[in-house]
NULODO-691257 format. One line per field, with one value per residue (C-alpha): x, y, z. Coordinates in nm, 3 decimals, padded with zeros to 5 digits. Example, Ala and Ser with C-alpha at 12.3 -4.5 7.8 and 13.67 -1.06 7.14 Angstrom:
<pts>
xx <- [01.230|01.367]
yy <- [-00.450|-00.106]
zz <- [00.780|00.714]
</pts>
This chain:
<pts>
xx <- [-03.927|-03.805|-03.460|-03.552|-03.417|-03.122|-03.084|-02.877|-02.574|-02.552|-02.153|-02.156|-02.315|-01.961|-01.818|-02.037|-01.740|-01.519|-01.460|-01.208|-01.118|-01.064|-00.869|-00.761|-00.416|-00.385|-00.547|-00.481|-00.563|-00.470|-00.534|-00.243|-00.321|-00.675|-00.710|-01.008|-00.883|-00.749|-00.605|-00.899|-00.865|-01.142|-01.155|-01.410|-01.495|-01.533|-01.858|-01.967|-02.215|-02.062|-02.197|-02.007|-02.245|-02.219|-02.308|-02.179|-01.775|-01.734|-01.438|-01.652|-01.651|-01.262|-01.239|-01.404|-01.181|-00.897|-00.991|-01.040|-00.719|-00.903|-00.691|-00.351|-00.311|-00.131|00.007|-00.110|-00.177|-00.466|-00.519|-00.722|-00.719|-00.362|-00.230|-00.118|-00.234|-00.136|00.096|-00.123|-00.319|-00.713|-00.717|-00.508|-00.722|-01.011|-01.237|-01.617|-01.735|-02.107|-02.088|-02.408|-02.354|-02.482|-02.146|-02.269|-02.133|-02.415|-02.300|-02.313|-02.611|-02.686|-02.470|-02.173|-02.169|-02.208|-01.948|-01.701|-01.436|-01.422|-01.336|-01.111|-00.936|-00.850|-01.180|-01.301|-01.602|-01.823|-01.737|-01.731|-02.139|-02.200|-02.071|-02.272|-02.575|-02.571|-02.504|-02.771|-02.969|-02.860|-03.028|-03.323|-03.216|-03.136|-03.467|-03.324|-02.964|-03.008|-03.126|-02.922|-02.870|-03.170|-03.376|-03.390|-03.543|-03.274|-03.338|-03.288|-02.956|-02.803|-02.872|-02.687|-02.364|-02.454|-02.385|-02.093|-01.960|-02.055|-01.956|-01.555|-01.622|-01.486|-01.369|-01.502|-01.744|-01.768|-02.089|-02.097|-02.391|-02.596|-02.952|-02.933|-03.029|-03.355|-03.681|-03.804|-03.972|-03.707|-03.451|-03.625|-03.649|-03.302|-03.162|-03.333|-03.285|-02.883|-02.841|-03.060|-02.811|-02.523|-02.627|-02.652|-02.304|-02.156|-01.906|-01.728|-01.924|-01.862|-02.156|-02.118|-02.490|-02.558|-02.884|-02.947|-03.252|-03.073|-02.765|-02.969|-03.191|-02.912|-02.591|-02.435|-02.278|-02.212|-01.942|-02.053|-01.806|-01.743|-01.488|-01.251|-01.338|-01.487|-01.772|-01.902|-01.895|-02.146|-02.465|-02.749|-02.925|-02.599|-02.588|-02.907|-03.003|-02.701|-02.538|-02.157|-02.211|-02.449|-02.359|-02.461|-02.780|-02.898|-02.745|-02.893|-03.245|-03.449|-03.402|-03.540|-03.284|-03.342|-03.180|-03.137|-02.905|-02.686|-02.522|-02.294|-02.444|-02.798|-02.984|-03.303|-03.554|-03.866|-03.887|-03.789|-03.470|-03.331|-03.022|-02.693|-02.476|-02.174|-02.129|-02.152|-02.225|-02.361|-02.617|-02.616|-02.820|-03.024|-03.120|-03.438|-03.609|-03.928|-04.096|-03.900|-04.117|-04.505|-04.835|-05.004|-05.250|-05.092|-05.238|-04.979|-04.709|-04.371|-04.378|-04.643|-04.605|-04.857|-04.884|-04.764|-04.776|-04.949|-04.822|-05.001|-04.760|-04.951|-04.949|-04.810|-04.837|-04.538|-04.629|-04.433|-04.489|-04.330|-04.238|-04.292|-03.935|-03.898|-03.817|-03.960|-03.986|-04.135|-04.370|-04.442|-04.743|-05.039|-05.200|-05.542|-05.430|-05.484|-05.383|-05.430|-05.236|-05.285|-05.369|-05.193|-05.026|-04.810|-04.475|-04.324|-04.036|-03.970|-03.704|-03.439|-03.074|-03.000|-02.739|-02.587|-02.328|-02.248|-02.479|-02.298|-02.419|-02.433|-02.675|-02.999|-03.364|-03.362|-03.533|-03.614|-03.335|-03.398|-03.102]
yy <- [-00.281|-00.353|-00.477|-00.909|-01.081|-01.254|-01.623|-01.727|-01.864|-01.526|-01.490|-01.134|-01.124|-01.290|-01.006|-00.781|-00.659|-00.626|-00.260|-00.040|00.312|00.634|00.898|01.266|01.429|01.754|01.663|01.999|01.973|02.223|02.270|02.478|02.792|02.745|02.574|02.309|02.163|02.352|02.085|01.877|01.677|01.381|01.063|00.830|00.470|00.119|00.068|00.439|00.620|01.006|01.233|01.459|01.781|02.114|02.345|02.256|02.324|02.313|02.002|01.737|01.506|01.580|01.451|01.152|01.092|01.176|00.871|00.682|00.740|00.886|01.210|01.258|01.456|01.774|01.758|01.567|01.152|00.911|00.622|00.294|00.102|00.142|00.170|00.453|00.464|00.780|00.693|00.302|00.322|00.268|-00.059|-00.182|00.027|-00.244|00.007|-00.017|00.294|00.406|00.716|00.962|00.762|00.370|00.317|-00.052|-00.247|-00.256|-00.570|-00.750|-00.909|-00.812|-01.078|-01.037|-00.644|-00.751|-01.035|-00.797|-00.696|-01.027|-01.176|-00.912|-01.058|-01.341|-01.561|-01.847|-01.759|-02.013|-01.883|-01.529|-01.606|-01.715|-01.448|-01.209|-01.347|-01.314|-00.921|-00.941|-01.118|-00.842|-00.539|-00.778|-00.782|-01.144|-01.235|-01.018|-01.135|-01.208|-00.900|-00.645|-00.280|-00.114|-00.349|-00.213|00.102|00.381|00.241|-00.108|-00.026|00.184|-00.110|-00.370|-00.024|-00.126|-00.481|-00.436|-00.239|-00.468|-00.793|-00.777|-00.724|-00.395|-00.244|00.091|00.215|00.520|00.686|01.012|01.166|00.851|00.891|01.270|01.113|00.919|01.024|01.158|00.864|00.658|00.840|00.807|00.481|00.376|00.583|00.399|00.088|00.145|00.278|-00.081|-00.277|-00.082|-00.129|-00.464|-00.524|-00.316|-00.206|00.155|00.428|00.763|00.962|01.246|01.492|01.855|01.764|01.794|01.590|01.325|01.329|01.422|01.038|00.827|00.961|00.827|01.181|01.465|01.704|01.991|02.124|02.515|02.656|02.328|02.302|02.112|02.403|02.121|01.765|01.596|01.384|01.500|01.640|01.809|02.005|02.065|02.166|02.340|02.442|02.591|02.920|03.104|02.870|02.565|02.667|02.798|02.523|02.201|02.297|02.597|02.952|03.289|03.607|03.889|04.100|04.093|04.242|04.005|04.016|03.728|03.430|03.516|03.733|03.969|03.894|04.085|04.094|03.769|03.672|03.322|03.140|03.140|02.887|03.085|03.367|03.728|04.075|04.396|04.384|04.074|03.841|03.566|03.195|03.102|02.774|02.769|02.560|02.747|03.052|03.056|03.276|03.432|03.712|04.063|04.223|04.258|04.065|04.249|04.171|04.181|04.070|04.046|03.705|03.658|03.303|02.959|02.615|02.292|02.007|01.743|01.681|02.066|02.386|02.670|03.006|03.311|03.663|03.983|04.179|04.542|04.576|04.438|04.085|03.751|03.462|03.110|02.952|02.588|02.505|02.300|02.232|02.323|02.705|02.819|03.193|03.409|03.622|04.015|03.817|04.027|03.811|03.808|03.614|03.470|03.284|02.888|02.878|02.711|02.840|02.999|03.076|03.443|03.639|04.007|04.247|04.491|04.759|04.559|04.307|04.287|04.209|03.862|03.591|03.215|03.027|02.664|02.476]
zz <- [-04.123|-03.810|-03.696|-03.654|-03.338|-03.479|-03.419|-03.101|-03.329|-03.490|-03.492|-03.460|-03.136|-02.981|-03.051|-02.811|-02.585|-02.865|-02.870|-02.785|-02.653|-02.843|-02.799|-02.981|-02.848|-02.990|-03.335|-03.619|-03.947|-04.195|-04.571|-04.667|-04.475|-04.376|-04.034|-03.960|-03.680|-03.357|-03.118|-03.086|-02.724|-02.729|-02.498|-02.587|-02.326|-02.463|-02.597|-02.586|-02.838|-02.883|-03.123|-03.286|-03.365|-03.528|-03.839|-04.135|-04.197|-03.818|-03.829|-03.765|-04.067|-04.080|-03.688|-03.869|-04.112|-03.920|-03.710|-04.015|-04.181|-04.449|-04.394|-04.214|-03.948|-03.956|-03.546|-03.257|-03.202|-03.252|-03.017|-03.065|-02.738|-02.636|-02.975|-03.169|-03.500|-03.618|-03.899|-03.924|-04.280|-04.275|-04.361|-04.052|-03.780|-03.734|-03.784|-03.955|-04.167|-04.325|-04.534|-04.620|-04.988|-04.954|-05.195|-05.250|-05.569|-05.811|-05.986|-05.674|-05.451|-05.134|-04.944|-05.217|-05.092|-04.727|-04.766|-04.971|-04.745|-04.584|-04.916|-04.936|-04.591|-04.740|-04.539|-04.770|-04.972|-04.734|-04.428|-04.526|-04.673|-04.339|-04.166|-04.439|-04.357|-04.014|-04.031|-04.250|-03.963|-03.756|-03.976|-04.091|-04.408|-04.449|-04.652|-04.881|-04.953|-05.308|-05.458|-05.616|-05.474|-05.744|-05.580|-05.238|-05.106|-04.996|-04.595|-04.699|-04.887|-04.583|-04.331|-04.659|-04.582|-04.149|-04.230|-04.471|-04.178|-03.842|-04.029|-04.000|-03.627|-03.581|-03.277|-03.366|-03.590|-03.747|-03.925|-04.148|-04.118|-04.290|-04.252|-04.427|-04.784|-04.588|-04.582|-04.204|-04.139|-04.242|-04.074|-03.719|-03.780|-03.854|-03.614|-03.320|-03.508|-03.491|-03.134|-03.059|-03.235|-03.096|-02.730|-02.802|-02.972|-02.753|-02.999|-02.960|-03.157|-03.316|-03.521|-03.700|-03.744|-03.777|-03.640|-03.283|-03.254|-03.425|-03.164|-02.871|-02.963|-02.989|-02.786|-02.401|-02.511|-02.745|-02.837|-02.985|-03.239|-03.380|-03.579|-03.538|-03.169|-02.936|-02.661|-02.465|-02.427|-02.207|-02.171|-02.382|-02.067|-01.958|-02.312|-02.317|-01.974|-01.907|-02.194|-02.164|-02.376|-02.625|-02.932|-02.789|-02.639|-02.984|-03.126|-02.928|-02.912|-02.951|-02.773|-02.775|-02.667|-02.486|-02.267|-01.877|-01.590|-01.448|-01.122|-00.977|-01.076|-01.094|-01.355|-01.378|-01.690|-01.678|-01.323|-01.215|-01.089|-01.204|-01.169|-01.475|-01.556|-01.519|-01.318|-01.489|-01.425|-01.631|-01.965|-02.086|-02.346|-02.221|-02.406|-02.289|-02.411|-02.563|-02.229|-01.963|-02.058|-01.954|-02.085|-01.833|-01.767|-01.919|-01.639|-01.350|-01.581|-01.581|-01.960|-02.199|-02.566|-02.872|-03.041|-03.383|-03.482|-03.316|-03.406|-03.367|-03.271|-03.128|-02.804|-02.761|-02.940|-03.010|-02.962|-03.091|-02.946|-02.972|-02.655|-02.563|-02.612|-02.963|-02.877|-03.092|-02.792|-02.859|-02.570|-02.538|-02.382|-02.336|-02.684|-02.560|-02.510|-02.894|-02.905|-03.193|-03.378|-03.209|-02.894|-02.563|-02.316|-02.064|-01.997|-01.686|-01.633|-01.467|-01.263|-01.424|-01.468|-01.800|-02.057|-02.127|-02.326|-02.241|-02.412|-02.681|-02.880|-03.188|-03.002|-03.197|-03.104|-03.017|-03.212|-03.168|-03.287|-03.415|-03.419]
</pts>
């Protein structure tokens, strides 16, 4: 199912520049003694898409809420548009939530859950079935209006939770990690399906994952959050591409570690000498991405490796070999190259700046990392 163009007197489509700017000042949060939040500084534009991302317990979900006025916060401001809402309870932020949970009303149809929290507004029951259908229109759902929730297949009752949210016309919606309970081909879908609609509404947007593919797919950016903080904020190329430290390279995306001898702001990997993102000297760890490393001949390479594992992907295959010096690195390459396990290959480098931490004696053999 597919989202269905929705008809040009759709309501909701009026309200396609009706979004507004977000902002965190110096958000805590604190459970008695325990710390989640650590001054949390986030601006987000009018109309934007941001992700936030991270490993479960990182702060994320209680950013979310925070914004919601699901949970207070223990220091710092919250700003809608110009307004400080702080202290303003959840139902008086214009704001539009979807949770993991569909949390639809059983009893009621499909256009009774979409319609319930304009009823709840005080808007007539005509006008607020109007208004229902049309968000209903919006997530192609609206041939579909009368069933009840046990009806509908887990997709069709998170895009009934979209429409529920879209249909009061908020100025900024918030999602909780709600494709996690879909199946994968589901989840693909819907996710595409929302960042469609979202472009289209325009409306101000704020997703919280711990997957990466997931963020990297639908985000204009992404802050990636650890330990109540935000490492990086930036496009999904900028994160990805040029990641600000160790965490978020293993974190968005997939990298391999081993070692290499840094020295201003270039480094030495078997050999070859490419570029860091920031500046270091001494023994240090390097993240290297699975297609920034090539197979070549071992003879004449500065670094052989054996082969220990081959993965058919498709239209590319994932290679995982084990250096001379103890260290698991995965290759992408062409799917046509099919090496076997106990193969012996060599490994060179593109030249593409990299990611490193200083080196310390605790530092084990490296391994590919998925995030």
């Amino acid at each position: 199912m597919t989202l269905f163009p929705p008809t040009d007197s759709n309501t909701l489509l009026s309200a396609a520049t009706h979004s507004a700017r977000v902002e965190f000042r110096a958000i805590s949060k604190s459970y008695g003694t325990h710390r989640v939040l650590h001054d949390l500084d986030l601006n987000i534009e009018p109309g934007e898409f941001v992700s936030l991302l991270g490993p479960s317990g990182c702060g994320k979900t209680t950013a979310l809420r925070v914004l919601s006025g699901l949970e207070d916060a223990t220091s710092g401001q919250v700003l809608l548009g110009e307004r400080d809402v702080t202290a303003v309870p959840t139902n008086r932020r214009d704001i539009g939530m979807v949770f993991q949970s569909y949390s639809l009303f059983p009893h009621l149809t499909v256009v009774e859950n979409t319609a319930f929290g304009l009823r709840r507004r005080g808007l007539g029951k005509r006008e607020a079935v109007t208004r229902a259908h049309d968000a209903l229109d919006l997530v192609g759902l609206d041939g579909f209006a009368s069933r009840y929730p046990h009806q509908l297949s887990g997709g069709q009752q998170q895009r009934v939770a979209l429409a529920r949210a879209l249909v009061t016309e908020p100025r900024v919606l918030l999602l909780d990690e709600p494709l996690s309970a879909l199946d994968a081909k589901v989840r693909v879908q819907l996710r595409d399906e929302i960042r469609r609609l979202q472009l289209r509404l325009g409306t101000t947007t704020v997703f919280v994952t711990h997957d990466q593919e997931e963020a990297l797919a639908v985000s204009d950016r992404i802050a990636v959050m650890n330990g109540g903080r935000i490492e990086q904020i930036g496009t999904p190329e900028q994160l990805y591409e040029r990641p600000a430290s160790p965490f978020v390279a293993a974190f968005v995306g997939l990298s391999s570690v081993v070692p290499g001898e840094a020295q201003g702001d270039t480094v030495r990997i078997w050999g070859d000498v490419v570029a860091l993102t920031t500046p270091m000297s001494g023994n240090v760890e390097v993240g290297l991405r699975p297609e920034n490393v090539r197979l070549v001949s071992p003879e004449g390479a500065a670094e052989n490796a054996t082969v220990q594992e081959s993965t058919f992907l498709g239209s590319f295959r994932r290679t995982v070999v084990l250096t001379a010096s103890g260290h698991r690195v995965a290759v992408q390459h062409d799917a046509a190259i099919k090496p076997q396990f106990g193969d012996q290959v060599g490994l060179a480098l593109t030249p593409v700046a990299v990611t490193a931490r200083p080196r310390t004696d605790s530092s084990s053999a490296g391994a590919a990392t998925p995030a």
